[in-house]
Biopython code that builds the backbone (N, CA, C, O; Angstrom):
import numpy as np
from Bio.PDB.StructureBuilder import StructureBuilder

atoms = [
    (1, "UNK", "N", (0.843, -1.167, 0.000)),
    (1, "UNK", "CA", (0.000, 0.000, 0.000)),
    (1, "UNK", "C", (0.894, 1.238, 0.000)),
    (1, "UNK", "O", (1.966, 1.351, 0.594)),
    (2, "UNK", "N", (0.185, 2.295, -0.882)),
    (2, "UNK", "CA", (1.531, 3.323, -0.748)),
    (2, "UNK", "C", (1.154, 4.341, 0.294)),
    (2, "UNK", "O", (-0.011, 4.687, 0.486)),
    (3, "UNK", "N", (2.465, 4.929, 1.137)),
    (3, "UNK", "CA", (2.016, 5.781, 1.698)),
    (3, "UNK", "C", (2.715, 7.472, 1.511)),
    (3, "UNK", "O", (3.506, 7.630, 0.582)),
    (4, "UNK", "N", (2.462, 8.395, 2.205)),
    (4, "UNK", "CA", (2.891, 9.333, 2.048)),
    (4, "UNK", "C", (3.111, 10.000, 3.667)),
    (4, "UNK", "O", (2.306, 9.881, 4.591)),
    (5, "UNK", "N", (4.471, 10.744, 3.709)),
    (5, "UNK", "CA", (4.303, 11.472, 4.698)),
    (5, "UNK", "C", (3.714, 13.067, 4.626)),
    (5, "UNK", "O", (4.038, 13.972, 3.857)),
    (6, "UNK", "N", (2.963, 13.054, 5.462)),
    (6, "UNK", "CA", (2.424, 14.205, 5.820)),
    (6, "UNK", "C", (2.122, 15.214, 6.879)),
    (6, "UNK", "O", (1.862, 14.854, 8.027)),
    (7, "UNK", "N", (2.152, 16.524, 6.507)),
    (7, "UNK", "CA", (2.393, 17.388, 8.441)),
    (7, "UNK", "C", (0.696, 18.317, 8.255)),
    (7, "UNK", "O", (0.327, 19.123, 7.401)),
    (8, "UNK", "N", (0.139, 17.865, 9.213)),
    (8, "UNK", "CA", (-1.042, 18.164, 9.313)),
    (8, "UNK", "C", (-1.237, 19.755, 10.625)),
    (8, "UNK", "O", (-1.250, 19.452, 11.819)),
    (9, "UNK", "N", (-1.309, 20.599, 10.414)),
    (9, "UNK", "CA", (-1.348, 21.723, 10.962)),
    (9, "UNK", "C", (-2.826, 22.312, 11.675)),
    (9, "UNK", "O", (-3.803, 22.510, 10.952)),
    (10, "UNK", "N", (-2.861, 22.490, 12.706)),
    (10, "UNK", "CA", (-4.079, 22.631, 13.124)),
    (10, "UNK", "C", (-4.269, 23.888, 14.276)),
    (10, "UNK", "O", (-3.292, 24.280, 14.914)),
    (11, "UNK", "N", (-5.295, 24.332, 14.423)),
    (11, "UNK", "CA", (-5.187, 25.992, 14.854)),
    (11, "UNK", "C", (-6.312, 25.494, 16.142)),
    (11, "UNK", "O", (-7.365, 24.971, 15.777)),
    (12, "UNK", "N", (-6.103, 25.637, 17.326)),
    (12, "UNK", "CA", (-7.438, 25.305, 17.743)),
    (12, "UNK", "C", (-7.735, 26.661, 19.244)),
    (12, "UNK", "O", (-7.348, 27.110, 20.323)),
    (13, "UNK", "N", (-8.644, 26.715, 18.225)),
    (13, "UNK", "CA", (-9.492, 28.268, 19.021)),
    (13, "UNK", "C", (-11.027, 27.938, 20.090)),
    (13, "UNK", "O", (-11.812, 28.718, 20.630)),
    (14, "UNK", "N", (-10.990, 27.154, 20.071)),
    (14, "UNK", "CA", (-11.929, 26.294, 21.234)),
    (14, "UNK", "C", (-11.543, 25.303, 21.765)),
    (14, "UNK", "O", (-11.349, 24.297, 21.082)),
    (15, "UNK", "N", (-11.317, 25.304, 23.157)),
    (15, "UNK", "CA", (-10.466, 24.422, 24.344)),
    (15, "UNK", "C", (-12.129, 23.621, 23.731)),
    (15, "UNK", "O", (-12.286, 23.649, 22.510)),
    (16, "UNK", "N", (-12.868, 23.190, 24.290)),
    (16, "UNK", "CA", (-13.496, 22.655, 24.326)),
    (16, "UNK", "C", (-14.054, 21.471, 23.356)),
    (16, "UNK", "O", (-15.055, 20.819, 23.655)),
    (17, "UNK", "N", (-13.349, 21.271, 22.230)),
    (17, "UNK", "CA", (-12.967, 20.415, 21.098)),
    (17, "UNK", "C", (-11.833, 20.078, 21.359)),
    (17, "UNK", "O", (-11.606, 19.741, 20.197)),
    (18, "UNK", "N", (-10.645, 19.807, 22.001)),
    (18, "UNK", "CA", (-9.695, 19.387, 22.315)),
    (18, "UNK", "C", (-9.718, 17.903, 22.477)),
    (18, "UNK", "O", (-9.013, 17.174, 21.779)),
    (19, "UNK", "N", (-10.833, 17.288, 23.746)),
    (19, "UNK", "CA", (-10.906, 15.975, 24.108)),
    (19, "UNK", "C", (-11.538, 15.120, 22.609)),
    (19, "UNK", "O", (-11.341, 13.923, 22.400)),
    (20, "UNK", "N", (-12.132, 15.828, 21.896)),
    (20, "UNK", "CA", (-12.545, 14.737, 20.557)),
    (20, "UNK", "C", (-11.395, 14.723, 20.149)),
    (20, "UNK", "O", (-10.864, 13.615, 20.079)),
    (21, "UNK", "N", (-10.647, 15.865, 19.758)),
    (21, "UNK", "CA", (-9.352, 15.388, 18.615)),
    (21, "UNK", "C", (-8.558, 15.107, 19.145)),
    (21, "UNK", "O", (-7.634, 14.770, 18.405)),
    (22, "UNK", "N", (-8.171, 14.980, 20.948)),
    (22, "UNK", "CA", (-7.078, 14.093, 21.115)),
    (22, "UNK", "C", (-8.023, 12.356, 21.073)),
    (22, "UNK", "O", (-7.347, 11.328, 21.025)),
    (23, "UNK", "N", (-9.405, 12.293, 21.096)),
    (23, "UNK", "CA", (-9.822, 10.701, 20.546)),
    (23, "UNK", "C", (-9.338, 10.918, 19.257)),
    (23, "UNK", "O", (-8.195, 10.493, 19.095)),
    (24, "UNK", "N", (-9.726, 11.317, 18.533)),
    (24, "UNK", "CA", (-9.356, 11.488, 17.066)),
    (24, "UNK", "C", (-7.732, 10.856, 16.761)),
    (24, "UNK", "O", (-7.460, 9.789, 16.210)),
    (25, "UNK", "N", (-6.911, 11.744, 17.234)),
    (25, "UNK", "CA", (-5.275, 11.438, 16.979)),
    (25, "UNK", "C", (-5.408, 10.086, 17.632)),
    (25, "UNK", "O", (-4.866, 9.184, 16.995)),
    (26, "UNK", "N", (-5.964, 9.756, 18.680)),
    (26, "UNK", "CA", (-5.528, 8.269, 19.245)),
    (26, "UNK", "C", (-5.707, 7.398, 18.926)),
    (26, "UNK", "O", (-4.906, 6.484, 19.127)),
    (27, "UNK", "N", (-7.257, 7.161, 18.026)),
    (27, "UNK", "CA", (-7.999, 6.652, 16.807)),
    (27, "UNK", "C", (-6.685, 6.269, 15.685)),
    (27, "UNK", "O", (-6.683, 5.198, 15.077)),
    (28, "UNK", "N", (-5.669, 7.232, 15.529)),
    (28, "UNK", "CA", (-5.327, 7.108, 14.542)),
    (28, "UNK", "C", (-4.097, 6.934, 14.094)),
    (28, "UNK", "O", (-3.601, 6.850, 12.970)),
    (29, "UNK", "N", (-3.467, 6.871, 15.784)),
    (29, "UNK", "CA", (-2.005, 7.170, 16.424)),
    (29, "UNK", "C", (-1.325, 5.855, 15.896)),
    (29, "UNK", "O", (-0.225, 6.336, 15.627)),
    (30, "UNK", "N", (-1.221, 4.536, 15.566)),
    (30, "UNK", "CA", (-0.422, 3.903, 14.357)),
    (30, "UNK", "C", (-0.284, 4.535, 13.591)),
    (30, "UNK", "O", (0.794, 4.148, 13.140)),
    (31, "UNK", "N", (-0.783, 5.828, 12.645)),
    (31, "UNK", "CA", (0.374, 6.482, 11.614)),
    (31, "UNK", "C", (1.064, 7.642, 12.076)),
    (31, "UNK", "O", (1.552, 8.424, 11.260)),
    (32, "UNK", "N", (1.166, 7.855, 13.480)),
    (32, "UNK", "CA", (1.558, 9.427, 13.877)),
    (32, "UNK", "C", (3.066, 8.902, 13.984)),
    (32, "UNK", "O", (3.461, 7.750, 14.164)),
    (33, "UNK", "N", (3.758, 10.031, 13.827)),
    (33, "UNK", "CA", (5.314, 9.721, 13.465)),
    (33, "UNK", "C", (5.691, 10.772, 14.825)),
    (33, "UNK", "O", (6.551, 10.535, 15.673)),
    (34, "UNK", "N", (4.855, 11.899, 14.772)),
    (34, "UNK", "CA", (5.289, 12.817, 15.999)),
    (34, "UNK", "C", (4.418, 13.979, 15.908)),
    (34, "UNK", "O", (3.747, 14.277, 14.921)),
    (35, "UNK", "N", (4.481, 14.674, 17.116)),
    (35, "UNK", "CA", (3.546, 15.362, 17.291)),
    (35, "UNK", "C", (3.261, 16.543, 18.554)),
    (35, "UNK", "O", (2.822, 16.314, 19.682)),
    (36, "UNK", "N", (3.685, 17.939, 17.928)),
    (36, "UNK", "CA", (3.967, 19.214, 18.649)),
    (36, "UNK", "C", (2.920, 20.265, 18.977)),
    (36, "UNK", "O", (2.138, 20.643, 18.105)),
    (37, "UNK", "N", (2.884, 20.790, 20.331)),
    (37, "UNK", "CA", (1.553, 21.533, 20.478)),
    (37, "UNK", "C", (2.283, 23.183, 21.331)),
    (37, "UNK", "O", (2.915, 23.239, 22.386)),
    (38, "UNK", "N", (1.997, 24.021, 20.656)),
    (38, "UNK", "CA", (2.263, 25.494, 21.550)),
    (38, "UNK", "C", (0.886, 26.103, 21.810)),
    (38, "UNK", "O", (0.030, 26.467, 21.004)),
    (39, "UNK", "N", (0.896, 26.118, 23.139)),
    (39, "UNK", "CA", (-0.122, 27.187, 23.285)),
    (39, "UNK", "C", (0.350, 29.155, 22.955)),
    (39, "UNK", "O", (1.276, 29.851, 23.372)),
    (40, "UNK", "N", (-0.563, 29.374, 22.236)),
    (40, "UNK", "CA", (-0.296, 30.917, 22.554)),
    (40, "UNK", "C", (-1.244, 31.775, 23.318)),
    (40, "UNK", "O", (-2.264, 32.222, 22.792)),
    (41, "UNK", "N", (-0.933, 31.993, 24.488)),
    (41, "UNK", "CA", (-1.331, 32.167, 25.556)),
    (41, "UNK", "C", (-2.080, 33.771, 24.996)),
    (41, "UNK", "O", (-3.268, 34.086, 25.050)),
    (42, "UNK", "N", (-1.062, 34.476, 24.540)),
    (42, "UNK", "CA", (-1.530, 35.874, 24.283)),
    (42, "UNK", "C", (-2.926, 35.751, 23.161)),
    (42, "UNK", "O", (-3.907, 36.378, 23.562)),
    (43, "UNK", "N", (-3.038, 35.295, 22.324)),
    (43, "UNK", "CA", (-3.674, 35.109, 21.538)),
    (43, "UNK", "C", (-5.498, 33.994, 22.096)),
    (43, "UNK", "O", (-6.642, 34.023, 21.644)),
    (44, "UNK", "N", (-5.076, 33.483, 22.812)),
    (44, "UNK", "CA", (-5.412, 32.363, 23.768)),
    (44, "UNK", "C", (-6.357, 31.305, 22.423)),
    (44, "UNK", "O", (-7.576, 31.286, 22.252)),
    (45, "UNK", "N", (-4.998, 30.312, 21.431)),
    (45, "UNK", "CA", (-5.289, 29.891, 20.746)),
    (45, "UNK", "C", (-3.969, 28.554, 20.908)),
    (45, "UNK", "O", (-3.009, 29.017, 21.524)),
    (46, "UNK", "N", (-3.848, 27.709, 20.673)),
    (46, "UNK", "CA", (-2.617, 26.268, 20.700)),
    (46, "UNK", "C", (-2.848, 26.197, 18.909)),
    (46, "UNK", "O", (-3.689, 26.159, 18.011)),
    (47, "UNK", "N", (-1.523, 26.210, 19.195)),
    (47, "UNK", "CA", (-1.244, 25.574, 17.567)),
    (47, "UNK", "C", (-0.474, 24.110, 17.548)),
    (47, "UNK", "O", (0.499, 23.833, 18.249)),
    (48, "UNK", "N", (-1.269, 23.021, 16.367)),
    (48, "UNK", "CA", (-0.395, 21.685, 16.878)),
    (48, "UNK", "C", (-0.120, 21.171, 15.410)),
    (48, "UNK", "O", (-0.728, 21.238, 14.341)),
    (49, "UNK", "N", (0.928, 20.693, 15.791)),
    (49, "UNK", "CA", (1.164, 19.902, 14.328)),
    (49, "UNK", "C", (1.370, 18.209, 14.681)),
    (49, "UNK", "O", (1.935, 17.652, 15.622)),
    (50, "UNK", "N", (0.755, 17.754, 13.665)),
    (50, "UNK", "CA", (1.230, 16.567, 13.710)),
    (50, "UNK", "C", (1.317, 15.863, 12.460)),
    (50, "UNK", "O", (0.479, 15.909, 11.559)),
    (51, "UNK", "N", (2.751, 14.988, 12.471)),
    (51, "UNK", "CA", (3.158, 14.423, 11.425)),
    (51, "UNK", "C", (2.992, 12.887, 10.862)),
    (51, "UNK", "O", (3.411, 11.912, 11.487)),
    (52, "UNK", "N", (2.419, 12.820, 9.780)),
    (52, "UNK", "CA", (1.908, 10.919, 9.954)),
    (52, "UNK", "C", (3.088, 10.414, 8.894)),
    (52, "UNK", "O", (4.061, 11.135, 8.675)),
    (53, "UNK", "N", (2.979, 9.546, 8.465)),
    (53, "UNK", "CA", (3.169, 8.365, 7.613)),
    (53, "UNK", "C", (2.159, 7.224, 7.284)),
    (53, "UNK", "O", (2.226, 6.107, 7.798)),
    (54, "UNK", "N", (1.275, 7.587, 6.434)),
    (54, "UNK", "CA", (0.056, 6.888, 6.000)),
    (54, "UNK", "C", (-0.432, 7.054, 4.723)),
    (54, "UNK", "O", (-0.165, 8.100, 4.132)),
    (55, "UNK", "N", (-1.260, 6.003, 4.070)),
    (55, "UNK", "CA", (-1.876, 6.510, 2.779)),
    (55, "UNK", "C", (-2.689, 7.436, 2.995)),
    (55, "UNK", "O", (-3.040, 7.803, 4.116)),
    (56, "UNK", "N", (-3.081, 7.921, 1.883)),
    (56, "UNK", "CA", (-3.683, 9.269, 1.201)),
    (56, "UNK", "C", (-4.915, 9.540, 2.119)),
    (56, "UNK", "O", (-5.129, 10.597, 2.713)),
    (57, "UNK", "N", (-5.749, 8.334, 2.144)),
    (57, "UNK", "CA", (-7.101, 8.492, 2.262)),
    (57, "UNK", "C", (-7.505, 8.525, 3.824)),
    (57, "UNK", "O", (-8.585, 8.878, 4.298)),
    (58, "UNK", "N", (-6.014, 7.926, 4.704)),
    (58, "UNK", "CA", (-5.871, 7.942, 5.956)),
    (58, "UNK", "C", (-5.762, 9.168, 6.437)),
    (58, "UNK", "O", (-6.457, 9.529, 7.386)),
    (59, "UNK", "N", (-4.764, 10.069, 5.771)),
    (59, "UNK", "CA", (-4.097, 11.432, 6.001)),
    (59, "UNK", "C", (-5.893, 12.599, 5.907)),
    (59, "UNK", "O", (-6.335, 13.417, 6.714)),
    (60, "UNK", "N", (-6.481, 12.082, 4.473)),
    (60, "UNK", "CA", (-7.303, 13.252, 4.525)),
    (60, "UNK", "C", (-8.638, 12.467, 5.308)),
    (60, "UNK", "O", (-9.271, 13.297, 5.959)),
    (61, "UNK", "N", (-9.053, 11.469, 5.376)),
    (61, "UNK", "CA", (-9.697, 11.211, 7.174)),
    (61, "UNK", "C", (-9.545, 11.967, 8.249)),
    (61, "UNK", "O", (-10.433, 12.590, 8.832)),
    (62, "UNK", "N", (-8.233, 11.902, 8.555)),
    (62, "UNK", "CA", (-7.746, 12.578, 9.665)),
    (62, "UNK", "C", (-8.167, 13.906, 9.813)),
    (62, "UNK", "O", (-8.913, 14.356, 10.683)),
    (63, "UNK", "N", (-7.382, 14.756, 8.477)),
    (63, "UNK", "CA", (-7.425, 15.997, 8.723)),
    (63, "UNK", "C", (-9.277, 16.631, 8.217)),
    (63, "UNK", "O", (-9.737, 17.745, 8.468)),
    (64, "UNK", "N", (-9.853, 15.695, 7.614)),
    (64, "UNK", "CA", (-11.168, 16.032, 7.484)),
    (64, "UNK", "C", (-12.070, 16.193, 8.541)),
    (64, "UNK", "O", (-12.671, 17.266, 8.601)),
    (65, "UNK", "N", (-12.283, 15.332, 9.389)),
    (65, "UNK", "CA", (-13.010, 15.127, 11.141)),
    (65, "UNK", "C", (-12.312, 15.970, 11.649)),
    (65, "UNK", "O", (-13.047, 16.887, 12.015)),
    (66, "UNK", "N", (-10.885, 16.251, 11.967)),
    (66, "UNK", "CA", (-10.689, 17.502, 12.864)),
    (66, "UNK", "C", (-10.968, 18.887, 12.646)),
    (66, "UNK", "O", (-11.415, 19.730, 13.423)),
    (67, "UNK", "N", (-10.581, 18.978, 11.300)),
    (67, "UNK", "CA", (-11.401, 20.171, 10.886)),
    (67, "UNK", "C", (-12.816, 20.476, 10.634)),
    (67, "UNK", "O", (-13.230, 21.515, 10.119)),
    (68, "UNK", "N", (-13.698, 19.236, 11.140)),
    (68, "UNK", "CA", (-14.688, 19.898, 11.389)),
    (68, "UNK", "C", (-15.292, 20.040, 12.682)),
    (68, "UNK", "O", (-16.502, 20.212, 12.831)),
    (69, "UNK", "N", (-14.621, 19.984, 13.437)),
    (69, "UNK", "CA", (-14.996, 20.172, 15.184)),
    (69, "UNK", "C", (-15.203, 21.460, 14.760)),
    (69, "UNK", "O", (-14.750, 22.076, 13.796)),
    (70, "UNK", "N", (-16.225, 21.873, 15.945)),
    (70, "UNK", "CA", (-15.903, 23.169, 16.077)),
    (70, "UNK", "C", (-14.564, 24.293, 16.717)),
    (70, "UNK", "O", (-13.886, 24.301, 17.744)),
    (71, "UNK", "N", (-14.619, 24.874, 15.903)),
    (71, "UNK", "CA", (-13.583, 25.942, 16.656)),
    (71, "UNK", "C", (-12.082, 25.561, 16.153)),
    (71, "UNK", "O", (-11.282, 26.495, 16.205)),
    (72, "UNK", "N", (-11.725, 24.647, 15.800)),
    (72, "UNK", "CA", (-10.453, 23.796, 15.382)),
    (72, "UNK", "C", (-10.622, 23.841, 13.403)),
    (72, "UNK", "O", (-11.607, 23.535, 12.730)),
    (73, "UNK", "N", (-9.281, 24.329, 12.951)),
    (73, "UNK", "CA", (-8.930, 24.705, 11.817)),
    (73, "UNK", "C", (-7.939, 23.576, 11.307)),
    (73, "UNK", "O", (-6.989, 23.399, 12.070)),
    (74, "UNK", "N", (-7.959, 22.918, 10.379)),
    (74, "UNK", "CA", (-6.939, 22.146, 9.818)),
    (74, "UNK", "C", (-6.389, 22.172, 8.577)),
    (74, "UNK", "O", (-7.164, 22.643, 7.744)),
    (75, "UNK", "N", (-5.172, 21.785, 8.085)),
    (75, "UNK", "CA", (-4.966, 22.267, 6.751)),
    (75, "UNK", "C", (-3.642, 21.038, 6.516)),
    (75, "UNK", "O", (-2.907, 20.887, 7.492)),
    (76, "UNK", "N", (-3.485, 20.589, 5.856)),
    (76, "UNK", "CA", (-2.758, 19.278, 4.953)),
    (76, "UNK", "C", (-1.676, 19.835, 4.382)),
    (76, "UNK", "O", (-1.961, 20.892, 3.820)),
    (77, "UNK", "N", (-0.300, 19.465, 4.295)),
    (77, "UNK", "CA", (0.924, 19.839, 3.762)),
    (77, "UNK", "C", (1.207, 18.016, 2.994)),
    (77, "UNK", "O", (1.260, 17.036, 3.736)),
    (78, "UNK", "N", (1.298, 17.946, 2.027)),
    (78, "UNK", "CA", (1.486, 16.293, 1.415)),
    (78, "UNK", "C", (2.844, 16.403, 0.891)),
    (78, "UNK", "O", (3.193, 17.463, 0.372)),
    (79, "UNK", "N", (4.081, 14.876, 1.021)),
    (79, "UNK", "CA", (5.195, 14.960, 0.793)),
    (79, "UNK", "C", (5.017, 14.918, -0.767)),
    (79, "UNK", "O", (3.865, 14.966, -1.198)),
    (80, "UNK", "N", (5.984, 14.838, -1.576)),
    (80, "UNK", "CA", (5.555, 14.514, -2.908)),
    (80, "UNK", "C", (6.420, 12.922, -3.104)),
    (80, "UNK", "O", (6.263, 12.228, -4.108)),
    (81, "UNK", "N", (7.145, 12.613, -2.184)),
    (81, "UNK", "CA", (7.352, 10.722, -2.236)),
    (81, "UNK", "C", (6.523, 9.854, -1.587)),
    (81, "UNK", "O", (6.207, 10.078, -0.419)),
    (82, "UNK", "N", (6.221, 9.124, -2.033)),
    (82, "UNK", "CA", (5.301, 7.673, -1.696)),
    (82, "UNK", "C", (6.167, 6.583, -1.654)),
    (82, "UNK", "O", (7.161, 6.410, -2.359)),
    (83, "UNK", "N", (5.642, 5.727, -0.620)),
    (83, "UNK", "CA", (6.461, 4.485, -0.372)),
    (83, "UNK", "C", (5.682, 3.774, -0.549)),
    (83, "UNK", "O", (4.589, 4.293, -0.776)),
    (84, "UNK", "N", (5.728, 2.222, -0.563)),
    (84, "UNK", "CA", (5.251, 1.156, -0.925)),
    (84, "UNK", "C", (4.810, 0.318, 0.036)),
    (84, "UNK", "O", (4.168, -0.709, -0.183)),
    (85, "UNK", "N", (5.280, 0.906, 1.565)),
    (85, "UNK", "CA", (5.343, 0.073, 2.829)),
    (85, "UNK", "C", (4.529, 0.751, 3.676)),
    (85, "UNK", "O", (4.591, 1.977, 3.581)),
    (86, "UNK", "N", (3.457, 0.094, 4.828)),
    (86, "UNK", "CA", (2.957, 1.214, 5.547)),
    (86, "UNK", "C", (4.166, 1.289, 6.791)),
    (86, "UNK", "O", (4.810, 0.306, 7.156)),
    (87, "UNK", "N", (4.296, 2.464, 7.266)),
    (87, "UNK", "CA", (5.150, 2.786, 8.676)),
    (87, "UNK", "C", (4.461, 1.872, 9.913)),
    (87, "UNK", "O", (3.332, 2.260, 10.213)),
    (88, "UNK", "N", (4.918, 0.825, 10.606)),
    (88, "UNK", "CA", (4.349, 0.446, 11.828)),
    (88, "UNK", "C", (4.896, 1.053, 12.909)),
    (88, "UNK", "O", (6.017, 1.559, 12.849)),
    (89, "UNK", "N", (4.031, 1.062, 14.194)),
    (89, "UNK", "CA", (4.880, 1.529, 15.399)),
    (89, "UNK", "C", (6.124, 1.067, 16.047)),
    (89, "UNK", "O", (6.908, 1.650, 16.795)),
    (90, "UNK", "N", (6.088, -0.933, 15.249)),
    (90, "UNK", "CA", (7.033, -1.241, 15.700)),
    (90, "UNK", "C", (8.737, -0.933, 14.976)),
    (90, "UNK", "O", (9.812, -1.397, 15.356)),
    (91, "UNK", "N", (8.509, -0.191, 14.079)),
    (91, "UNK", "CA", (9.529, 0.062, 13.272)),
    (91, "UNK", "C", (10.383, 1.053, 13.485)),
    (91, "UNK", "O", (11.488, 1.143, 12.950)),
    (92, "UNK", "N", (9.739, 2.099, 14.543)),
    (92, "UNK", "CA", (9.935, 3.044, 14.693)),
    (92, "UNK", "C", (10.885, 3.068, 16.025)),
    (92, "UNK", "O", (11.301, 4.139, 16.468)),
]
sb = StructureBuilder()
sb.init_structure("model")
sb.init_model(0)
sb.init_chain("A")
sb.init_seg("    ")
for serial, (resi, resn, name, xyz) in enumerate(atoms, 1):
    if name == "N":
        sb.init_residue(resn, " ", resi, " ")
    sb.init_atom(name, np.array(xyz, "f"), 0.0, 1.0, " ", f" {name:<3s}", serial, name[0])
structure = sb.get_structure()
């Protein structure tokens, strides 16, 4: 199966959608490769990224359901190499 790496960027302006999309990422956490969160306190908004290794249809799953919580913004960055192998956790 081919996959692609991808960094999924997400803006989240309502604490209160937080607990779905951390089910969400956990749902989905066999392709997460890694995964960074800043709050900006001044702004009072967290910005998170997280990076998979998965096919296509996995990647825009993902970033489709989180972006539609409320209050939470998502947006897809796609590598332009594909592999042939999926990434397991145990590989890592």
């Amino acid at each position: 199966m081919n996959t692609r790496v991808a960094l999924i960027g997400i803006v989240v302006e309502d604490p209160g959608s937080v607990n779905k999309m951390n089910e969400l990422l956990s749902e989905f956490s066999s392709y997460i490769i890694g995964r960074m969160g800043l709050p900006y306190r001044e702004r009072e908004i967290s910005i998170i990224s997280v990076v998979l290794d998965a096919p296509d249809s996995i990647i825009s799953a993902l970033s489709g359901k989180i972006g539609m919580l409320p209050g939470i913004t998502a947006k897809t960055v796609y590598s332009k190499i594909s592999a042939n192998t999926v990434a397991s956790p145990e590989n890592r």
